[in-house]
N, C-alpha and C positions, 0 to 999 in steps of 0.2 A: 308540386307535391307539398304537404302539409309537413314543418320540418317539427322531429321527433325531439330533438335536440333543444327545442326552447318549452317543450313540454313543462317544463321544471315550471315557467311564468304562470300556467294555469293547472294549479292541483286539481287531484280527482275531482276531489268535493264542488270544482266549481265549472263542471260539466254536469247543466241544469236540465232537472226534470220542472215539469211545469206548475209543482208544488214548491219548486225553491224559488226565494224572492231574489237573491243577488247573488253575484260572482261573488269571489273572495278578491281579486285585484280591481274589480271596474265594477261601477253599478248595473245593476240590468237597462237596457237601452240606451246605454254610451258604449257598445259593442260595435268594431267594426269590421269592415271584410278582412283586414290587416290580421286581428285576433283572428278569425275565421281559418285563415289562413294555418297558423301558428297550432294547433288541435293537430293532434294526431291522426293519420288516417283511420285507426281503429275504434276511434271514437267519433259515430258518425253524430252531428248536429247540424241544425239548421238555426240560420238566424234571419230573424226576422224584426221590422223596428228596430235594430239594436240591440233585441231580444234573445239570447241563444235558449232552445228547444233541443231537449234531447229527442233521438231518436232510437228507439228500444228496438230489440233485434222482431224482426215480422213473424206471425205462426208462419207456419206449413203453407196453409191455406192460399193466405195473403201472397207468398212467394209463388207458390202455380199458378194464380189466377194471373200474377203479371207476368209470369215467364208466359202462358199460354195467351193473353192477352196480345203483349212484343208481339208474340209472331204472326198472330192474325193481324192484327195491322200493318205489317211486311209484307206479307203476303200480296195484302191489297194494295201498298205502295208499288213491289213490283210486277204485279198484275195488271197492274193498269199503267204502267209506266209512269209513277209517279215520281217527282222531285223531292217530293218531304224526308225528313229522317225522321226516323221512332228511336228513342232511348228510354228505356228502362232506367231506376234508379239502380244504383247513386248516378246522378248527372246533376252537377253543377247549374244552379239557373242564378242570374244575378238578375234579378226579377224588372227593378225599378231603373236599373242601370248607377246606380249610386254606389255606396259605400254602407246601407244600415241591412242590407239583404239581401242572402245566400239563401236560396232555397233548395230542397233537391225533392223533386212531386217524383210518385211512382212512377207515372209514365209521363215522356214527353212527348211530343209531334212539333215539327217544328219544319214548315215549309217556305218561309224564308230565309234563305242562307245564308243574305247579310249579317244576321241575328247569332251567328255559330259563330266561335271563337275557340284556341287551342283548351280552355279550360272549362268546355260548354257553353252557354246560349247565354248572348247580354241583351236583355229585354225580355219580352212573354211571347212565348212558347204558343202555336195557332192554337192547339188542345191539349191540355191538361188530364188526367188522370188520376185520383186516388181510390187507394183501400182502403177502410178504415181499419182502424184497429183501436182495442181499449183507450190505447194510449193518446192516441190520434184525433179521435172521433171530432170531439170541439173542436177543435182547432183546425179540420178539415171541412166544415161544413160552418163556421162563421169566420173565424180569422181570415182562413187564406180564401175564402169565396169570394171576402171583400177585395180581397188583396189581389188574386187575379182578375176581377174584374175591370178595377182601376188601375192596373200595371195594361190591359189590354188584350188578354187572353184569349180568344174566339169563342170556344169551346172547352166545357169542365162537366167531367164526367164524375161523380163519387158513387163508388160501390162499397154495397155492405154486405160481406161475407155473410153475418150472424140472418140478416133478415133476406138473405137471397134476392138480392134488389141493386138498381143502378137508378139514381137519381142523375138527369146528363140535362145540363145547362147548353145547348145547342146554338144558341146567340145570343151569349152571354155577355155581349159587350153593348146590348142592345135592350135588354129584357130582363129582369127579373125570375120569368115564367121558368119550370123546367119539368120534364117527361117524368115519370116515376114508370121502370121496365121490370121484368122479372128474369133471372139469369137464362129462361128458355127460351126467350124471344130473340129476335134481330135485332140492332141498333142501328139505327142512322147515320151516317155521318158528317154533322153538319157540316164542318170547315170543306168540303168539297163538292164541286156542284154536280157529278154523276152520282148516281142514288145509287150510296157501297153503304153497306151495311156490316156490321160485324155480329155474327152469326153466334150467340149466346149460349146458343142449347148443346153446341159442342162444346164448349166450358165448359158448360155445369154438367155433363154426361164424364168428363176427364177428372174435374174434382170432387164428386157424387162419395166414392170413398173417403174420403179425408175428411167428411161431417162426423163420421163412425171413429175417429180418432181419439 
């Protein structure tokens, strides 16, 4: 658990959005999971490079598609008697296995369990997950697309609430290439060799409301 108690070492101010260039105690990218550590739990961030990234609280939106998201991929874990686990964020990923990156992606998959540890997953995750969001967008669709590709990721899925879309990288440790979907359709599931698809048009029929928002 992140202790509250040494909060004092990092003020508000230097829990960074991605318009601020530097902490106030350390430079931007001489950050490590030690700091990581030391962040309050209420203030969720990711670090990345040495980089800490705030993380702004999610719409509506963004929160149902992953909460309804989770479970359809549960589903299909124990429908088919699968080994993987699904975690939803916040979940701890220490991506590269080092000391410069904490990451925590909206959704995880993670089917080997050598990879899980008490504090979440050390190395990449089979499939990946994000929402975008305002705040997010860049940084979900070039930073970390690099980052899990070269960390070793399987599978990276990004979904755009605003454009009703899921762009899914399906062999993505392999390929550049990737599907462009629409929230009504089925989705594939690369990291698994029987052909499970995650059924889209139930989402978007559950969060059809919440555009009206």
């Amino acid at each position: 658990m992140k202790e509250q108690s040494k909060w004092k070492q990092y003020p508000l101010s230097a829990v960074v959005r991605e318009s601020l260039a530097a902490y106030e105690s350390k430079e931007q990218g001489m950050y490590t999971i030690d700091d990581y550590y030391r962040i309050p739990d209420q203030y969720r961030v990711e670090l990345i490079d040495g980089v800490f990234y705030d993380m702004a609280a999610p719409l509506n939106i963004h929160q149902a598609i992953l909460q309804l998201l989770s479970t359809a991929f549960g589903r299909l874990v124990e429908d088919h008697q699968g080994s993987c686990f699904v975690y939803p964020a916040p979940f701890d990923v220490q991506l590269d296995c080092d000391d410069r990156t904490m990451v925590q992606p909206d959704l995880s998959i993670i089917c080997d369990r050598s990879r899980l540890v008490r504090r979440g997953c050390y190395g990449a995750p089979d499939l990946i997950v994000e929402i975008l969001s305002e705040s997010t967008a860049g940084r979900d669709r070039l930073l970390k697309l690099n980052k899990y590709k070269r960390a070793g990721v399987r599978e990276y899925w990004i979904i755009d609430p605003d454009e009703q879309k899921v762009q899914a990288f399906h062999d993505l440790g392999n390929s550049d290439v990737s599907m462009i979907y629409t929230l009504g359709e089925k989705i594939p599931v690369g990291i698994w060799t029987k052909k499970l698809y995650v059924d889209f048009a139930k989402i978007e029929e559950r969060i059809r409301i919440l555009y009206d928002l």
